[in-house]
BALOBA-1460 file (C-alpha; in Angstrom, 3 decimals):
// residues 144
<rec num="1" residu="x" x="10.681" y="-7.996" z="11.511"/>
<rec num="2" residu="x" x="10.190" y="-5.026" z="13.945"/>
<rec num="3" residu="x" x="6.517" y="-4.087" z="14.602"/>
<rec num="4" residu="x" x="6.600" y="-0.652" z="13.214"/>
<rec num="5" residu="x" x="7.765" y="-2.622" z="9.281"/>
<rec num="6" residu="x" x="5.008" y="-2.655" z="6.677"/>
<rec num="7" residu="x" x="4.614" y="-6.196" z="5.326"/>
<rec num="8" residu="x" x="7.333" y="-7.974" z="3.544"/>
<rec num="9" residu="x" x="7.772" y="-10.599" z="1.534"/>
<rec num="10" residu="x" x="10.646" y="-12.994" z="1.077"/>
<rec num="11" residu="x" x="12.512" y="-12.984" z="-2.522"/>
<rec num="12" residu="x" x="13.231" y="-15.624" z="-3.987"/>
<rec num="13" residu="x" x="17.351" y="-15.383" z="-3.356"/>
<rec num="14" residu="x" x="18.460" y="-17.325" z="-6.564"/>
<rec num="15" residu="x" x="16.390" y="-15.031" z="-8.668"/>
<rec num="16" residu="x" x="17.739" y="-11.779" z="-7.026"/>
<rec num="17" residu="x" x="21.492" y="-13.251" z="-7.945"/>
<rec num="18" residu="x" x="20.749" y="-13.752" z="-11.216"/>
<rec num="19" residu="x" x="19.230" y="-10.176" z="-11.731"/>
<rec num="20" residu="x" x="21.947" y="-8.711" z="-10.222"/>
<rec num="21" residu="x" x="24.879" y="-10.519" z="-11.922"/>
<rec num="22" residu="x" x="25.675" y="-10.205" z="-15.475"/>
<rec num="23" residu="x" x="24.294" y="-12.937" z="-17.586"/>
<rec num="24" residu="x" x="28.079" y="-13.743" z="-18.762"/>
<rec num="25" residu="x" x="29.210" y="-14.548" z="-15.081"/>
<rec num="26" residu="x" x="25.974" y="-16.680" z="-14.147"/>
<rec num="27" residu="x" x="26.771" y="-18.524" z="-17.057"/>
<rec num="28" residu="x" x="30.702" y="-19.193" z="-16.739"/>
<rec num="29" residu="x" x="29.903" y="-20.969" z="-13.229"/>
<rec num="30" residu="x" x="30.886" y="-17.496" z="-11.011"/>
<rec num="31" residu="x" x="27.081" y="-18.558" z="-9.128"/>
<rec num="32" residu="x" x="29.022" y="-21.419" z="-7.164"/>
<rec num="33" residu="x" x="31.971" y="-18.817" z="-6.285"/>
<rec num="34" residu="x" x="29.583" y="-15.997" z="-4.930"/>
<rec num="35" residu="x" x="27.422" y="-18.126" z="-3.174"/>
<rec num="36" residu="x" x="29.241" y="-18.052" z="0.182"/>
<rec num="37" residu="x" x="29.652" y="-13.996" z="0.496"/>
<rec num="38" residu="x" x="26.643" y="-13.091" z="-1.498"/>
<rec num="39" residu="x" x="23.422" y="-15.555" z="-1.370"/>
<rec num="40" residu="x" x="23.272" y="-15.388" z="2.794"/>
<rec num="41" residu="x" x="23.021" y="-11.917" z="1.899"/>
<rec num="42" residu="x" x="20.549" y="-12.285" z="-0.590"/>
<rec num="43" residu="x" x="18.380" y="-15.198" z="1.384"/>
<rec num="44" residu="x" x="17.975" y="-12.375" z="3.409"/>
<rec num="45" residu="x" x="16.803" y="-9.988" z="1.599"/>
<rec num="46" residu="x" x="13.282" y="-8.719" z="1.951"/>
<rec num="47" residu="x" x="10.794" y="-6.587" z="-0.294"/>
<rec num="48" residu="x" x="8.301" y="-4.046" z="0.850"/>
<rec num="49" residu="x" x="4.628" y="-4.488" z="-0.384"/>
<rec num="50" residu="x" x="2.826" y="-1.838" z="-0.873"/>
<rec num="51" residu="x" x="-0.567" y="-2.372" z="0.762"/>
<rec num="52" residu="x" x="-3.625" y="-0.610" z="0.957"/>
<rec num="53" residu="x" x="-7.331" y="-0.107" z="2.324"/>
<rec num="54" residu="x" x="-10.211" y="0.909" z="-0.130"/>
<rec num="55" residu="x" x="-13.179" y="1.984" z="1.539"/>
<rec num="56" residu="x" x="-16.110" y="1.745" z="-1.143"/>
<rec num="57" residu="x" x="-18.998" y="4.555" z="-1.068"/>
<rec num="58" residu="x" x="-21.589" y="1.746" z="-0.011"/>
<rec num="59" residu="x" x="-22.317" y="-0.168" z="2.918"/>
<rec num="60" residu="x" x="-22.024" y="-3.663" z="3.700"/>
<rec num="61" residu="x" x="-25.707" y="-4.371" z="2.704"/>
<rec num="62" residu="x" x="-25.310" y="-2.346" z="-0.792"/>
<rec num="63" residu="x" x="-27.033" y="0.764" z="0.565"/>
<rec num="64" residu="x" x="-25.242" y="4.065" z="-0.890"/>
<rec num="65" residu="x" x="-23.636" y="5.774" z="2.321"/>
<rec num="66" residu="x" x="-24.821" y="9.782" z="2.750"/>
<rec num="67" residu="x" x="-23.652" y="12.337" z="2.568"/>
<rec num="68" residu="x" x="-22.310" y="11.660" z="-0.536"/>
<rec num="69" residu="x" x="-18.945" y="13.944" z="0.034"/>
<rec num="70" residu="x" x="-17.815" y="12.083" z="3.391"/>
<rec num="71" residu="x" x="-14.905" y="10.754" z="1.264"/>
<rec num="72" residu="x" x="-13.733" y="14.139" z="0.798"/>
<rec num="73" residu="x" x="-14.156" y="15.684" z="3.937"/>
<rec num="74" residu="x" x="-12.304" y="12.414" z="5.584"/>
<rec num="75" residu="x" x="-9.482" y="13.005" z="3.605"/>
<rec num="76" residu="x" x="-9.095" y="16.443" z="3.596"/>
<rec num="77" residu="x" x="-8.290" y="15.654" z="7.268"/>
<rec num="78" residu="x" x="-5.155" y="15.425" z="6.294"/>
<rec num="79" residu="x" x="-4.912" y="17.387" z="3.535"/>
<rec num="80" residu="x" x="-2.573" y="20.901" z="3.267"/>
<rec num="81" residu="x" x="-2.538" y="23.797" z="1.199"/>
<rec num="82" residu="x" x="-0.106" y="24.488" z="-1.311"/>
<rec num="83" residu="x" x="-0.621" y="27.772" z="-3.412"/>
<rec num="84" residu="x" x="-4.318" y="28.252" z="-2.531"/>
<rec num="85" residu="x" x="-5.051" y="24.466" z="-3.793"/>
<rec num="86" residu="x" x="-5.855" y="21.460" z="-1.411"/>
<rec num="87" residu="x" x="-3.124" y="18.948" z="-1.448"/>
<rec num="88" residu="x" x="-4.318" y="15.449" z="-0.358"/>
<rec num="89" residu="x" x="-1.657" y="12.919" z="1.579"/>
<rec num="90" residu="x" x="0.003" y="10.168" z="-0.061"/>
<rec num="91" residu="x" x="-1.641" y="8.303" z="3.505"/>
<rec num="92" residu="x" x="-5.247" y="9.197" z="3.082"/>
<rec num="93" residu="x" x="-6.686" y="10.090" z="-0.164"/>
<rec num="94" residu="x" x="-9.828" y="9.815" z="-2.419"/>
<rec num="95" residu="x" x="-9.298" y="8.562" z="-5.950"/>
<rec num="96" residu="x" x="-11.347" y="6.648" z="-8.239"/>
<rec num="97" residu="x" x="-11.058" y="2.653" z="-8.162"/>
<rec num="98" residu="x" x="-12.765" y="0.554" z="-10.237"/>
<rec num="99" residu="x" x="-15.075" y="3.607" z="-11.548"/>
<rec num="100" residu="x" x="-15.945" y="4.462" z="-8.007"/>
<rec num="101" residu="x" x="-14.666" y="7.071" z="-5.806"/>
<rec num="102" residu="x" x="-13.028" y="5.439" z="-2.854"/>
<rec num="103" residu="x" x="-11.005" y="6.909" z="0.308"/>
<rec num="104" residu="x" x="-7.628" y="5.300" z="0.236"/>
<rec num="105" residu="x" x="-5.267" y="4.859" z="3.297"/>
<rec num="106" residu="x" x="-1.858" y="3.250" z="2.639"/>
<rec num="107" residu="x" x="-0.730" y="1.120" z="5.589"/>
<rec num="108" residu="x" x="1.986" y="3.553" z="6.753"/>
<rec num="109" residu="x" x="-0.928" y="5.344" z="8.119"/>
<rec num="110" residu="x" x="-1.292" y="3.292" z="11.349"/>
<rec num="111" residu="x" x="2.571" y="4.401" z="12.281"/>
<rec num="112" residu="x" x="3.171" y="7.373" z="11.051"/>
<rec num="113" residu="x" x="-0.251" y="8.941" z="12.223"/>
<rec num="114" residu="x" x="-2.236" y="6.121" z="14.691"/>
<rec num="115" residu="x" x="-4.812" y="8.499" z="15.893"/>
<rec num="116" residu="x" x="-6.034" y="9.270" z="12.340"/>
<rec num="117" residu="x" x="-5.778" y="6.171" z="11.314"/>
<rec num="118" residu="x" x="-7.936" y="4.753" z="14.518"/>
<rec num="119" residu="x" x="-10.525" y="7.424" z="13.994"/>
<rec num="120" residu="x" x="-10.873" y="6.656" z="9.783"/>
<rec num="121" residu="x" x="-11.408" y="2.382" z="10.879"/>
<rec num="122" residu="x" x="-13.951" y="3.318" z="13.727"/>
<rec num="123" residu="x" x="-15.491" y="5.604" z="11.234"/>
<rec num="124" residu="x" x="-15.681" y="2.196" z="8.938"/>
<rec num="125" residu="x" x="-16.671" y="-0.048" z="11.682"/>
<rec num="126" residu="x" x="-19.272" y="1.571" z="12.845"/>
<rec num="127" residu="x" x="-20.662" y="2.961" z="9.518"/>
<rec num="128" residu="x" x="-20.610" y="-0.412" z="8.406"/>
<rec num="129" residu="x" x="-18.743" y="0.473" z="5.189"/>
<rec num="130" residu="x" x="-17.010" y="-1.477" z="2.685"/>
<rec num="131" residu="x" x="-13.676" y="-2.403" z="3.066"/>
<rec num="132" residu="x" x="-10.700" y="-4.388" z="1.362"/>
<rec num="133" residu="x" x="-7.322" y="-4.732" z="2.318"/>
<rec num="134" residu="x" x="-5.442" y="-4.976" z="-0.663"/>
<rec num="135" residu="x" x="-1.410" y="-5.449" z="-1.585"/>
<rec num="136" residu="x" x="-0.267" y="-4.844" z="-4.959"/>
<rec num="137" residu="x" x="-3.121" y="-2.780" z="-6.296"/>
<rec num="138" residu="x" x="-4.195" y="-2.873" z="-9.787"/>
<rec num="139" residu="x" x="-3.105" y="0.264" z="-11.130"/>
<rec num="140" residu="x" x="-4.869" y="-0.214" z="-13.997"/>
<rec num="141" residu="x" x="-8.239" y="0.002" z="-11.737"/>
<rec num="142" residu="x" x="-6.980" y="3.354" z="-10.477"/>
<rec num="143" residu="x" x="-8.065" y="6.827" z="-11.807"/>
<rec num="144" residu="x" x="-10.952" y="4.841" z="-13.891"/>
């Protein structure tokens, strides 16, 4: 994969032929007859996993970080207006996560703007804040 990619993960290539042919061919044998054109294709293929940071309101040792509205100001960073409101990007965002209000950077961050991102992870480091790298968030944590 090129450099710039977000993570992928490798699909299981029988399982994306049988989702993608009807279940009338897969059973009549046609599997054996597409394997040569389509399942090099589908070996292939690759899925994009949606990955995350959430940076927790605490530090490593448990201490509440100050000022309490850092989350905001970080993200409104990157934030435009839209109609007199502030619009937050998809990239870098607060939203509540597990009943906590969290700062949020998706992973397309680091390519699409590497100077914010750098300056948001040195702001972690060296605040010592909680951090996890996460893939396939729990959505059901999310707005909670």
């Amino acid at each position: 994969m090129a450099a710039a990619d977000p993570q992928f993960r490798l699909v299981d290539a029988k399982a994306v032929l049988c989702h993608f042919l009807p279940r009338a061919a897969v059973a009549a044998g046609c599997v054996a007859m597409l394997k040569f054109r389509c399942l090099t294709l589908f070996q292939r293929r690759v899925v994009a996993v949606q990955c995350k940071y959430i940076i927790e309101g605490y530090t490593e040792d448990g201490r509440k970080f100050r000022p309490s509205d850092w989350i905001d100001r970080i993200a409104s960073m990157m934030a435009t207006y839209d109609h007199r409101r502030l619009v937050y990007s998809d990239l870098l965002h607060p939203e509540l996560y597990d009943g906590q209000k969290c700062l949020i950077i998706d992973d397309r961050l680091k390519d699409e703007n590497p100077g914010m991102y750098d300056y948001v992870m040195n702001f972690v480091k060296s605040n010592r804040l909680r951090m996890s790298h996460v893939c396939d968030i729990d959505q059901a944590k999310l707005g909670k």
